[in-house]
N, CA, C and O of each residue as an XYZ file, in Angstrom:
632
protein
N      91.746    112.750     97.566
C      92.677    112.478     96.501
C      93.104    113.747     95.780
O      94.226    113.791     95.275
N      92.201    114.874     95.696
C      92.515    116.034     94.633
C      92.210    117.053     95.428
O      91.655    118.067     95.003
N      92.677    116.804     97.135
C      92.497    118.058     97.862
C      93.663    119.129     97.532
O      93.253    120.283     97.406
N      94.944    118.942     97.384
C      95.505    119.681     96.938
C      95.727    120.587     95.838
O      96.572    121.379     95.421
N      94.333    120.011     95.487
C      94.068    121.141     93.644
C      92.966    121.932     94.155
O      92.649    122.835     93.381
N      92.044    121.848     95.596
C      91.365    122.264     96.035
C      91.559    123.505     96.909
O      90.753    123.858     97.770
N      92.852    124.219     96.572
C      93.038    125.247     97.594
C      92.959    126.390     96.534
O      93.145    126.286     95.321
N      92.606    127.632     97.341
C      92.785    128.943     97.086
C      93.727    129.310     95.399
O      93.506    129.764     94.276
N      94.875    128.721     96.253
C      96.256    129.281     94.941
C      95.982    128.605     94.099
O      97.086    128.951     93.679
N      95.439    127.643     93.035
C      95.544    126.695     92.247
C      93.798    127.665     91.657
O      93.891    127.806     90.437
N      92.800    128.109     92.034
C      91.995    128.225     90.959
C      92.236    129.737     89.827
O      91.410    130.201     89.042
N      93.400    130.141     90.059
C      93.774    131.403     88.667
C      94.630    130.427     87.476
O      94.757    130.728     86.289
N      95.162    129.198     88.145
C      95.783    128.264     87.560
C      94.621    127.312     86.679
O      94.692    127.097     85.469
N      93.486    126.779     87.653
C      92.648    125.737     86.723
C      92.087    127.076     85.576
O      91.882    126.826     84.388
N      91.924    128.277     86.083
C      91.198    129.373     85.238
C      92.298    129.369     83.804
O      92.088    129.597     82.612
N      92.870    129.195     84.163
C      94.172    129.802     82.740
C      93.600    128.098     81.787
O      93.280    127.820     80.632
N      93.725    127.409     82.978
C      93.715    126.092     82.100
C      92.292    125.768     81.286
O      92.273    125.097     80.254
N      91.462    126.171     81.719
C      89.721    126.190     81.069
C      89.557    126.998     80.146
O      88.700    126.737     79.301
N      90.339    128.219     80.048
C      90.699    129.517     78.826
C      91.464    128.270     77.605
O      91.236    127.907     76.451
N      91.933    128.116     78.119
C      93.328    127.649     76.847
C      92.617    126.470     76.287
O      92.646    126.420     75.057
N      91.844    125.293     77.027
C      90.923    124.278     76.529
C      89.967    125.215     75.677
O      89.827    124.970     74.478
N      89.129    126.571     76.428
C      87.946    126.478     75.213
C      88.786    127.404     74.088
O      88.329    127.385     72.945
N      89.815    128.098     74.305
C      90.225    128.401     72.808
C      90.732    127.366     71.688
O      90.466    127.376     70.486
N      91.545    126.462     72.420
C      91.985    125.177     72.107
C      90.580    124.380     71.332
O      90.917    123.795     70.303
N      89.473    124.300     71.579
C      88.560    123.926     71.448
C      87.625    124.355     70.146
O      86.795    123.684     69.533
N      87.901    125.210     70.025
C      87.628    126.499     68.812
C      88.192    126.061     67.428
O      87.722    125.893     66.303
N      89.766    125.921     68.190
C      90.757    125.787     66.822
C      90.657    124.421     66.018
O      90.613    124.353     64.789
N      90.636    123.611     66.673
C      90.181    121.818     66.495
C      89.054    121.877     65.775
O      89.112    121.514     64.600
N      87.788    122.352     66.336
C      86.569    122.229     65.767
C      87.125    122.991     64.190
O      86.705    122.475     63.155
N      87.961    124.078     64.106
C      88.186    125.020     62.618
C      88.526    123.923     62.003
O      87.717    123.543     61.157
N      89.584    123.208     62.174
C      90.532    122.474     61.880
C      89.415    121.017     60.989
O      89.604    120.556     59.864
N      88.376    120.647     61.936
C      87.540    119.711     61.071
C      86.508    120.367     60.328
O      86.007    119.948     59.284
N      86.155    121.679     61.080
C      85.296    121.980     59.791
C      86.072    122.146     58.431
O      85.420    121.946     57.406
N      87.427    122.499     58.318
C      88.011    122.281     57.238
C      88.460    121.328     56.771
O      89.349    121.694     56.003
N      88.365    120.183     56.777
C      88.886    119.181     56.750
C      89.247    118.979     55.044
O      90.252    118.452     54.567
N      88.292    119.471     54.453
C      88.187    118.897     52.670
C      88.753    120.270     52.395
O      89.069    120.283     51.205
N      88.986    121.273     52.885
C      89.475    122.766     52.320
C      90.546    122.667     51.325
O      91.616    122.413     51.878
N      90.633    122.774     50.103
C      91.941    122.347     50.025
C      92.977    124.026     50.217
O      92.692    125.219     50.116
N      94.204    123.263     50.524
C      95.139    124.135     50.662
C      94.795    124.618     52.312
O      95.565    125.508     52.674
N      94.197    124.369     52.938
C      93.854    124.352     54.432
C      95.192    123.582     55.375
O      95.548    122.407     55.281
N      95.832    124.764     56.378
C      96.427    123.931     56.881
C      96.065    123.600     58.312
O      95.795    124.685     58.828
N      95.965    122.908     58.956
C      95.689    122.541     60.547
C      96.420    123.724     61.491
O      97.459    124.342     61.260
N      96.024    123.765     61.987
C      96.116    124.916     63.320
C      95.891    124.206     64.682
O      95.116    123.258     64.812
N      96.620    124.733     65.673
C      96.521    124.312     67.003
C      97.338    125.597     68.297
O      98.283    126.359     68.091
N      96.778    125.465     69.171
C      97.538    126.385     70.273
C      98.786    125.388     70.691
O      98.605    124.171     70.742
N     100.020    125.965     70.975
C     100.981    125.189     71.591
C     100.775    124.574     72.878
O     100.604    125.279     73.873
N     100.778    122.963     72.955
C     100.258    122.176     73.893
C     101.232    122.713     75.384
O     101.072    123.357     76.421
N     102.539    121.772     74.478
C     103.578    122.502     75.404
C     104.175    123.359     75.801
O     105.132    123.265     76.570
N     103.647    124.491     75.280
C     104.811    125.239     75.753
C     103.449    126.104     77.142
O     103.679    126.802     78.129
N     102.488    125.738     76.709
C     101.536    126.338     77.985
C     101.302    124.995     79.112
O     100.733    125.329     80.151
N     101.633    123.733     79.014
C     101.807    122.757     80.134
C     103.507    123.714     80.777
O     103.603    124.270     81.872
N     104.430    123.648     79.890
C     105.646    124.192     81.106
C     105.259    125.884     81.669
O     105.904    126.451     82.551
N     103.995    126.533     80.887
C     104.197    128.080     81.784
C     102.747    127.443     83.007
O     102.194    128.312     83.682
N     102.449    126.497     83.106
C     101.650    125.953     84.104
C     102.294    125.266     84.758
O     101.607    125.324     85.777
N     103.242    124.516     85.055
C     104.057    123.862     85.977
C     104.977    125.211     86.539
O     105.240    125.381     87.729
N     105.319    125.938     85.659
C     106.253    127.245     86.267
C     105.366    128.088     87.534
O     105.599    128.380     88.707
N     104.172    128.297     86.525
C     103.514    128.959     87.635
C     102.867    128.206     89.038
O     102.661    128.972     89.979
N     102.597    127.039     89.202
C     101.766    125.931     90.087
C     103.444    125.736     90.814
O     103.248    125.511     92.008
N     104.896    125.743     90.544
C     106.157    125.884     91.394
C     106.410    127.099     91.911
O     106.780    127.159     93.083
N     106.256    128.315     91.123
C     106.202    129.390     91.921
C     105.463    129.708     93.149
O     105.872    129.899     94.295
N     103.884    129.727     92.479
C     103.075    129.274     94.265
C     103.726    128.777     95.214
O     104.126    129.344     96.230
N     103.899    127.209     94.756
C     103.932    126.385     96.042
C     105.306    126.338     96.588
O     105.595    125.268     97.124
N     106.464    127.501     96.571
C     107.458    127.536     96.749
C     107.501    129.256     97.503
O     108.459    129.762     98.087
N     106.322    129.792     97.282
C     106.043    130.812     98.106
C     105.847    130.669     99.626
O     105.334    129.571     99.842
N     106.085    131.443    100.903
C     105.269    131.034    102.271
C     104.163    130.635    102.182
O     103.578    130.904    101.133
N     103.568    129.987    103.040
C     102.185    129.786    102.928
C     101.239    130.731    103.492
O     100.014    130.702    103.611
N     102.283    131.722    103.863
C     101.443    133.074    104.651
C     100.341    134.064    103.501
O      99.225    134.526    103.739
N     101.318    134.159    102.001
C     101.187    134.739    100.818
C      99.974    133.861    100.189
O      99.186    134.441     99.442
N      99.860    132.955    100.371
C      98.545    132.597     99.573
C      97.212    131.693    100.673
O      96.178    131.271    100.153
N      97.423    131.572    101.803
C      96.811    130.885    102.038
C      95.181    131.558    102.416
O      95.139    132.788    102.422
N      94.025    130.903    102.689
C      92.874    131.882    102.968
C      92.980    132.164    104.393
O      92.395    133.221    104.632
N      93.408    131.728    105.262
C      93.581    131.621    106.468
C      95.084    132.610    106.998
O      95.710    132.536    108.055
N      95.273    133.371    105.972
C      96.482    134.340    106.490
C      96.156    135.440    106.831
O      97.068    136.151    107.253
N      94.605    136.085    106.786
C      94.548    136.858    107.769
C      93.226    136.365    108.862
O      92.017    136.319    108.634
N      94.181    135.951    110.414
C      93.078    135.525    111.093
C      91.833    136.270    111.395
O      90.841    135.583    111.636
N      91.740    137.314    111.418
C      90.296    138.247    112.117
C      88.995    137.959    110.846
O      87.797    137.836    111.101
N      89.743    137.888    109.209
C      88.991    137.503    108.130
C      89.223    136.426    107.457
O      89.481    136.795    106.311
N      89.277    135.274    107.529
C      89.827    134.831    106.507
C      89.120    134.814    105.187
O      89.612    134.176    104.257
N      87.994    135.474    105.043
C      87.464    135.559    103.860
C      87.930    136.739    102.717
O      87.689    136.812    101.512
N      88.702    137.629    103.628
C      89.411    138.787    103.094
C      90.305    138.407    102.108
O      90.199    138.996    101.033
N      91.325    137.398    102.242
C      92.241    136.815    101.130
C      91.108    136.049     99.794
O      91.214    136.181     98.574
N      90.458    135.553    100.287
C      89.689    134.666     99.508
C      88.957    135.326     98.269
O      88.783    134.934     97.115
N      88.593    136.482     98.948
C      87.458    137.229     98.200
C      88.513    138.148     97.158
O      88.263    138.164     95.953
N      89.490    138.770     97.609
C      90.368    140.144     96.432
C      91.329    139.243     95.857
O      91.479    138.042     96.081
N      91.970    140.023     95.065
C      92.838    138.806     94.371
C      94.029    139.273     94.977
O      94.149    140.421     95.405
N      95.501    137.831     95.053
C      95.791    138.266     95.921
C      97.011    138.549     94.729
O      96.877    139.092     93.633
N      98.330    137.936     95.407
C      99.399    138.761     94.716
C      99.929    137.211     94.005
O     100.780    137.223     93.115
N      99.551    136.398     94.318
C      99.836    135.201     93.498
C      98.987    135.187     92.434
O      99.504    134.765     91.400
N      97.561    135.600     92.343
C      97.118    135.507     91.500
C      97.722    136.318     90.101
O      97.650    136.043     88.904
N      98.369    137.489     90.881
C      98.457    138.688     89.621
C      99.904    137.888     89.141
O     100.257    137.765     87.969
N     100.455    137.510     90.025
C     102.070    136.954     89.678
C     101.494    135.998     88.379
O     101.459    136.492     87.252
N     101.150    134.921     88.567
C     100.929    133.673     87.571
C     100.410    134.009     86.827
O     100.252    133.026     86.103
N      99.682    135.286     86.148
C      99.444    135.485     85.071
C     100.401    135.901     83.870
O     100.430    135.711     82.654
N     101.448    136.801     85.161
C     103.336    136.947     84.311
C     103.297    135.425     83.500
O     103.904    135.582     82.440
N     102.908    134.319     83.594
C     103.591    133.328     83.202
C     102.677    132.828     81.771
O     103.015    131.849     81.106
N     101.537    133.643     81.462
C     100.630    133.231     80.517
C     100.600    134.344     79.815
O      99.734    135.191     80.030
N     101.911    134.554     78.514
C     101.803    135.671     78.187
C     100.540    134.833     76.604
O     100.424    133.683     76.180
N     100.012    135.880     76.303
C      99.047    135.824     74.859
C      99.589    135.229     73.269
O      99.027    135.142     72.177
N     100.834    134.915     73.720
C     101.402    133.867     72.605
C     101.128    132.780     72.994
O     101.441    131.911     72.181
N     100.513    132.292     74.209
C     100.257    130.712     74.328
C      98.916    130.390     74.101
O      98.505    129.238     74.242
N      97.907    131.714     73.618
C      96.744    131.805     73.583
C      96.299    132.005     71.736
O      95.153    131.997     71.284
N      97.124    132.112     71.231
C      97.417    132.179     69.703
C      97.379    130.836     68.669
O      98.176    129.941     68.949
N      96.997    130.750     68.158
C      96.671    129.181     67.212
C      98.086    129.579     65.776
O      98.117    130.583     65.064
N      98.661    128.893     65.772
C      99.591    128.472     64.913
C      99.300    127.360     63.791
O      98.479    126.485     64.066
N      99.961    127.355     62.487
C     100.110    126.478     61.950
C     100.651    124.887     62.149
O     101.875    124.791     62.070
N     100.000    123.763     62.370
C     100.507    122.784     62.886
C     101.913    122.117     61.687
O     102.034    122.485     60.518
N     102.770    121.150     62.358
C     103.517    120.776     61.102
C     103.118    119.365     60.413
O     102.683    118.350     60.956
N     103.365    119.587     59.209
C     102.776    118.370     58.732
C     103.015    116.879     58.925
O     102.071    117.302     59.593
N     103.197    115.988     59.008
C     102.973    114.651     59.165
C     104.037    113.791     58.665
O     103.616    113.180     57.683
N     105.125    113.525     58.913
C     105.791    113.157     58.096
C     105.430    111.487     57.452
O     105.104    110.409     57.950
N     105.730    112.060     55.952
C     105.030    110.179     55.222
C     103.653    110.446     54.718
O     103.126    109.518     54.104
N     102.783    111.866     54.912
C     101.438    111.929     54.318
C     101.909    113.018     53.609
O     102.589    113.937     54.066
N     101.481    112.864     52.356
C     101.066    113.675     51.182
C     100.016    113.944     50.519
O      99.806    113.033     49.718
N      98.989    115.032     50.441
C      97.898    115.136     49.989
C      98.410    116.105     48.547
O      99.469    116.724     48.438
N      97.321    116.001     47.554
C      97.115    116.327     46.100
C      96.720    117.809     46.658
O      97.259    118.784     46.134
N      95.797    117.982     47.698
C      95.076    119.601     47.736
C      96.324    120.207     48.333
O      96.592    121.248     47.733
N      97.045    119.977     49.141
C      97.983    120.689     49.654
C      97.449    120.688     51.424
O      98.127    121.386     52.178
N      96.474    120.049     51.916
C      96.123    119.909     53.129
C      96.837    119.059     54.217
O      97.253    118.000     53.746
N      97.077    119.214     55.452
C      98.036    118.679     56.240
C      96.749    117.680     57.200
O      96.971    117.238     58.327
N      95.596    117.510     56.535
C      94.653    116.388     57.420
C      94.333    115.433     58.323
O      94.906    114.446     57.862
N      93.919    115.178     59.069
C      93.701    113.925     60.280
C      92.953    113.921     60.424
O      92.743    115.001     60.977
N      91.960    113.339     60.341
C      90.193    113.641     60.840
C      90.389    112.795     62.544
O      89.972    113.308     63.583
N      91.131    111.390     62.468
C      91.493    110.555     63.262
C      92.322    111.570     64.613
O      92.230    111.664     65.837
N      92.957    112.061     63.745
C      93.756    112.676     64.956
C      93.222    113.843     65.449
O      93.363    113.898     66.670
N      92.586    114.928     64.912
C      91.540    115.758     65.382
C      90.460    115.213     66.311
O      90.165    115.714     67.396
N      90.101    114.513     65.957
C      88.616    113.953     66.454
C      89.449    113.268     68.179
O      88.724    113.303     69.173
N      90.578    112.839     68.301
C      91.337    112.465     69.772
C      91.700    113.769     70.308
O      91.523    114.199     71.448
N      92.223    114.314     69.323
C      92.633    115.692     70.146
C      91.772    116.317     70.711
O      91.999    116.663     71.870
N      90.499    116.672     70.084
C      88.756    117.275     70.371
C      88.731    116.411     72.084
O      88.791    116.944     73.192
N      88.625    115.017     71.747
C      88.350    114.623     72.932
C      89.022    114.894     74.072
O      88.452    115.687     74.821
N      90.234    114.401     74.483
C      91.509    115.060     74.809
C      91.198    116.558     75.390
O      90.768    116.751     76.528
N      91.372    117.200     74.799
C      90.718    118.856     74.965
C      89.909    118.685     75.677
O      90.301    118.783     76.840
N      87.990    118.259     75.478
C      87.236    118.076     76.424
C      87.718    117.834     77.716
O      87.758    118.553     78.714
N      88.070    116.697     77.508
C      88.184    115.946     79.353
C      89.514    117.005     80.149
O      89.858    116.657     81.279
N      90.103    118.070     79.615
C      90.708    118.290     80.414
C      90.073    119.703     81.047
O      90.441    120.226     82.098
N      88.760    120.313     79.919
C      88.285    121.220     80.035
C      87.321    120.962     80.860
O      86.650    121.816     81.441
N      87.172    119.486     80.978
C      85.365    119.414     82.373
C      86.581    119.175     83.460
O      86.260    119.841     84.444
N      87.852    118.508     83.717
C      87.976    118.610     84.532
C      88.536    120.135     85.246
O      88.396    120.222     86.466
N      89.163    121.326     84.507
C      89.725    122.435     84.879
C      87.790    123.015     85.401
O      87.686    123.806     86.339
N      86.998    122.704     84.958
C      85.772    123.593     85.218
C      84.804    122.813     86.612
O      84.149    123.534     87.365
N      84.837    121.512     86.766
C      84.167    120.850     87.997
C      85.352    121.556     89.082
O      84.937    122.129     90.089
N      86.789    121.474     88.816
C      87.437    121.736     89.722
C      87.339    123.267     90.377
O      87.535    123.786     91.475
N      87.081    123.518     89.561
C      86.904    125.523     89.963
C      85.324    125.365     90.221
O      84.931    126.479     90.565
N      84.482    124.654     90.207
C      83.176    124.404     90.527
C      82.818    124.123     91.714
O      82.008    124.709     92.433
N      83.569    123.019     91.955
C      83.864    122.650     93.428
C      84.731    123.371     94.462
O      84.620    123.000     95.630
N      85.672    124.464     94.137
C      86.453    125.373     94.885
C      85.090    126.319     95.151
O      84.859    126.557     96.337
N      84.318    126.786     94.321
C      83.451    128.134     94.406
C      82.471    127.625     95.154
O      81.841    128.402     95.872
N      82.015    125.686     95.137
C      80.854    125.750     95.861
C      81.221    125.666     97.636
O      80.377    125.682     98.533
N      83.065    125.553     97.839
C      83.620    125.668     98.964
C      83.442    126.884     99.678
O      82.886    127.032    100.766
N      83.982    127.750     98.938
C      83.514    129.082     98.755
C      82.291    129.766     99.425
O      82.302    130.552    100.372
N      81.078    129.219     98.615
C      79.810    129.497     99.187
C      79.484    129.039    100.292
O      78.807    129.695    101.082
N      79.940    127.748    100.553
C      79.601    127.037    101.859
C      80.200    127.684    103.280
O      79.745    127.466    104.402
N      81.222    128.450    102.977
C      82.014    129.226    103.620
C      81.190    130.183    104.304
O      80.751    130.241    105.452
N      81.099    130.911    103.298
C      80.352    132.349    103.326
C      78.770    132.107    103.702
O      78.085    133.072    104.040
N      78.377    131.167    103.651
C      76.872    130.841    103.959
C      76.524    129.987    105.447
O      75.427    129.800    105.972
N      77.849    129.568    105.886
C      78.226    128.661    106.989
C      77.666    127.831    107.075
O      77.114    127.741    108.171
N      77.438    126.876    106.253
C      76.991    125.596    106.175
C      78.620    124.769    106.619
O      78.370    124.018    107.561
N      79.577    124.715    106.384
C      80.806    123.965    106.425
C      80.336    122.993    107.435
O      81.083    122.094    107.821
């Protein structure tokens, strides 16, 4: 079912995506430890605008030959591609520049007004937290399971 998230080109991609969950992860947790702060405003990394530089980059790949990323493009090694990084990897990082890695002020709510001046959700933090998680165990089993491919490779168990 999720063999195609299981290749070579896709783990600098789940990697970007497990970065951005645990910073993402950071900011949420700030966000409830402040919850009573007054004059505290909510913070978050931009959801979207790092889902479209991850679809940009996961179309660039897969719109490349398959000669350029595959592990099996050089026959005498194929562990040679596998092991250095290749040129897709360095490419898709063009697409994650350090403004998508930056926590911003969230906007406030329209219809809630607080007395402290706080933009609050405990409700909506506490989904987002979760949310965050599950996408962070899945970006990390998935690169878990590529590396234990990996080993099995290199150890010739396959």
């Amino acid at each position: 079912m999720f063999n195609h998230l299981l290749t070579s080109q896709t783990s600098n991609l789940l990697k970007q995506t497990a970065k951005f969950a645990e910073l993402r992860q950071d900011v949420l947790a700030g966000n409830v430890a402040n919850i009573d702060t007054p004059g505290y405003r909510m913070r978050d990394l931009p959801v979207a605008d790092f889902q479209n530089a991850l679809k940009k980059a996961y179309e660039s790949q897969t719109a490349q030959p398959a000669s350029l990323h595959s592990p099996l493009a050089n026959p005498e090694n194929p562990l040679t591609d596998l092991l250095s990084p290749s040129a897709t990897s360095v490419h898709t990082t063009n697409f994650f520049p350090e403004s998508l890695f930056q926590a911003s002020e969230k906007k406030t709510q329209p219809g809630i007004t607080f007395q402290d001046a706080n933009n609050r959700s405990i409700e909506q933090q506490m989904t987002q937290i979760s949310k965050n998680s599950m996408l962070q165990s899945f970006a990390t089993e998935l690169l878990n399971l590529q590396y234990n491919q990996l080993q099995s490779v290199i150890s010739e168990q396959v």
